[in-house]
C-alpha positions as CSV (number, residue, x, y, z in Angstrom):
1,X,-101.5,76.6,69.1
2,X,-104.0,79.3,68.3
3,X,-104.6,82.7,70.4
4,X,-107.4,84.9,70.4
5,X,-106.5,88.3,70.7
6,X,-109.2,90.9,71.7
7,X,-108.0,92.9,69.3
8,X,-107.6,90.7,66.5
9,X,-109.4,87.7,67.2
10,X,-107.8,84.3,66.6
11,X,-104.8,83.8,65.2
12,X,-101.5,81.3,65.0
13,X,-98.9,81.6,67.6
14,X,-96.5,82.0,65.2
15,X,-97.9,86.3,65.0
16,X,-96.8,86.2,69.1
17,X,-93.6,86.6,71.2
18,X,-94.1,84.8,74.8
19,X,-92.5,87.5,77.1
20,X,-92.4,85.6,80.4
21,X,-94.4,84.9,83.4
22,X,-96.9,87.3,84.3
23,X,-96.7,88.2,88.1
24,X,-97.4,91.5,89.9
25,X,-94.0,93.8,90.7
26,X,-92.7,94.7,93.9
27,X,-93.3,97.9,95.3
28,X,-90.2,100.2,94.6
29,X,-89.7,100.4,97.5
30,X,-89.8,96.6,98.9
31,X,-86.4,96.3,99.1
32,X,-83.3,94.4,97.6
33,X,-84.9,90.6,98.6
34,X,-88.5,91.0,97.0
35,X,-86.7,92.5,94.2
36,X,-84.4,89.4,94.1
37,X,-86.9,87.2,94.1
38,X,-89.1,88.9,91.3
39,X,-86.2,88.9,89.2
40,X,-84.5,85.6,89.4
41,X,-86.8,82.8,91.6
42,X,-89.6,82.1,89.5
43,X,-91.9,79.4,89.0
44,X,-91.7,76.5,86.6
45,X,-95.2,75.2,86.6
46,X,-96.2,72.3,85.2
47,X,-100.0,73.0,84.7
48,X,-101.9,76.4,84.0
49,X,-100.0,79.4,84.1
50,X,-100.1,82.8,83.3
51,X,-97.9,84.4,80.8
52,X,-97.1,87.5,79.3
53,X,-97.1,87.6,75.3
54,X,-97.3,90.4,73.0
55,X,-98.8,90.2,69.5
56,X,-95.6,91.5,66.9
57,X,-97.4,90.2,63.8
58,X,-100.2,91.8,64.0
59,X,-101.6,94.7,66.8
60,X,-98.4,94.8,69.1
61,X,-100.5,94.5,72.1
62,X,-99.7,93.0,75.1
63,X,-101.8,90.2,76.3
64,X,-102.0,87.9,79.6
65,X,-102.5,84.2,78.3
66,X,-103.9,81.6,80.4
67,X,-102.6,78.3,79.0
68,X,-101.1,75.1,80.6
69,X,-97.8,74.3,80.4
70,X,-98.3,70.6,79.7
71,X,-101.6,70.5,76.9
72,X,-100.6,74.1,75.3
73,X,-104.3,74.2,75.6
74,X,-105.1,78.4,76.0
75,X,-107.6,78.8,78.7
76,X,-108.3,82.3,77.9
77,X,-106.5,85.7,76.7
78,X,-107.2,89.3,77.8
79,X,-105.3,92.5,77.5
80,X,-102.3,93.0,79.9
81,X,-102.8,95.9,82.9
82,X,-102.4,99.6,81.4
83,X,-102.5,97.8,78.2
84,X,-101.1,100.7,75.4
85,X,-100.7,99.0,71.9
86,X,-97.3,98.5,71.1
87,X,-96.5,100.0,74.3
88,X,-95.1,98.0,77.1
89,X,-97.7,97.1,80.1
């Protein structure tokens, strides 16, 4: 599998940690059920999905990668929201 990072351009997965399924936070203030759900009922798709990943073997930056679950085919890659490299999004 091969991922282009905007930073980088392509590279092997093997320079990138897959850090989980990229969906939006709860408000901090939603309360103790939307949290609940955000942390522990998530989604196993089989098909296209969104994921976070961050490039460790090269820029550190964090990336959202559109790929689907069943091909490993990667639809498209683009930097995470309030993207910092090395920082956490």
């Amino acid at each position: 599998m091969r991922i282009t990072c905007p930073f980088c351009g392509e590279r092997d997965l093997r320079e990138f940690t897959c850090r989980g399924a990229a969906v939006e936070r709860p408000a901090p203030g939603a309360g103790e059920a939307a949290w609940d759900a955000y942390l522990h009922l998530r989604d196993n798709p089989a098909g296209p999905s969104r994921e976070y990943w961050q490039h460790t073997g090269g820029c550190r930056a964090w990336l959202v990668v559109s790929r689907d679950t069943l091909s490993h085919a990667v639809a498209g890659c683009r930097p995470a929201s309030g993207h910092r490299r090395g920082g956490r999004p």
